[in-house]
NUTI-739615 format. One record per residue: residue in one letter; x, y, z of N, C-alpha, C in turn. Coordinates in steps of 0.02 Angstrom, whole numbers, plus 50000, padded with zeros to 5 digits. Layout:
<atoms>
AXYZXYZXYZ...
</atoms>
This chain:
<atoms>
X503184906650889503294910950832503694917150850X503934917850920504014924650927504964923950892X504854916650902505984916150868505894917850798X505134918250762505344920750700505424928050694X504984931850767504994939750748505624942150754X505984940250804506904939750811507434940450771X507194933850728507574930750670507614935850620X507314941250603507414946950541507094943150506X506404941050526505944938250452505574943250410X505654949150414505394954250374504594953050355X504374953750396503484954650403503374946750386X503654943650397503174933450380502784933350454X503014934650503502494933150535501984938950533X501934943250512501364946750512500734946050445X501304943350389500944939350346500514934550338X500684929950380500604925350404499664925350431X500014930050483499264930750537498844936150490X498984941450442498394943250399498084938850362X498404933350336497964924450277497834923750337X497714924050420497094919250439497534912450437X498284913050440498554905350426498954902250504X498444898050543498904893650613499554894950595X499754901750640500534899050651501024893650658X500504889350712500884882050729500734877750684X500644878950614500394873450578501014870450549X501094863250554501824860550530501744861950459X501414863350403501694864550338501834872950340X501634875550362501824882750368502484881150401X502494877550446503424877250446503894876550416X503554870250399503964867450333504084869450257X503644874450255503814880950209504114886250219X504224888750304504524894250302505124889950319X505644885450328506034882950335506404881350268X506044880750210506364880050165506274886650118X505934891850136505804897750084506504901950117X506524901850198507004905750223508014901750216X507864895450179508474890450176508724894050101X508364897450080508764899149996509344903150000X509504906049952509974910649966509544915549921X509814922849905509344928949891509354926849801X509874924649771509914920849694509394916449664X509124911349736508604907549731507984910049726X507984914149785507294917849785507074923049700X507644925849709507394929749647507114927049573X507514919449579507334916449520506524913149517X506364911949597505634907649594505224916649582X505284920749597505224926749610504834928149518X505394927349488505184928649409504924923249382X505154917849398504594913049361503844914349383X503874916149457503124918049472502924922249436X503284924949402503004931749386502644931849324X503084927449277503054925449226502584921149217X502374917049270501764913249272501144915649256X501154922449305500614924249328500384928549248X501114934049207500724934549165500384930749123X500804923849110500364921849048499764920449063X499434917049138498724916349150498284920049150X498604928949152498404934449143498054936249078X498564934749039498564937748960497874931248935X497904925548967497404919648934496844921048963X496584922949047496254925949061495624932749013X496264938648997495954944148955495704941048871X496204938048868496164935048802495674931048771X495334923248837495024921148798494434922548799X493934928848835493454932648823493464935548747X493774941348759494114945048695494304942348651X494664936748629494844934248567495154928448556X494584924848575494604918048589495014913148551X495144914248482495634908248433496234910348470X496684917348466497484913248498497644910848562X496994913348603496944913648673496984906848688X496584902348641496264893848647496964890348639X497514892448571498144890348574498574890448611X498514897148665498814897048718498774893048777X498234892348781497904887948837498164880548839X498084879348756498224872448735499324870548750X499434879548738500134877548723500414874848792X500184880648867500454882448910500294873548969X499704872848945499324864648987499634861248939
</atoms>
């Protein structure tokens, strides 16, 4: 791992070892091999869809406590 500290991976390996995640683990490779293969256009786009993900599970989260009928349509829309 030390060719990734080299490489200008901008804290992944330190990321890495805070999750508690085997460095030498072949899918951790095979993820940082293809997360670091994008170009910065790519990234930004998985970047906002994440983002965008995360609110709507957010908003269905607060929602279907609080006010359960549009929350239930959402649930239904988004699955």
């Amino acid at each position: 791992m030390s060719a990734l500290r080299h490489a200008g991976s901008g804290g992944i390996l330190e990321t890495i070892e805070a999750l508690r995640i085997d460095p030498h683990n072949l899918f951790v490779h095979r993820a940082l091999r293809v997360l670091l293969g994008r170009s910065r256009h790519e990234l930004e786009a998985i970047d906002a869809g994440t983002f965008v993900y995360a609110v709507v599970f957010a908003i269905e989260g607060v929602g279907l406590p609080l006010v359960p009928c549009w929350a239930e349509y959402l649930t239904l829309i988004v699955t």
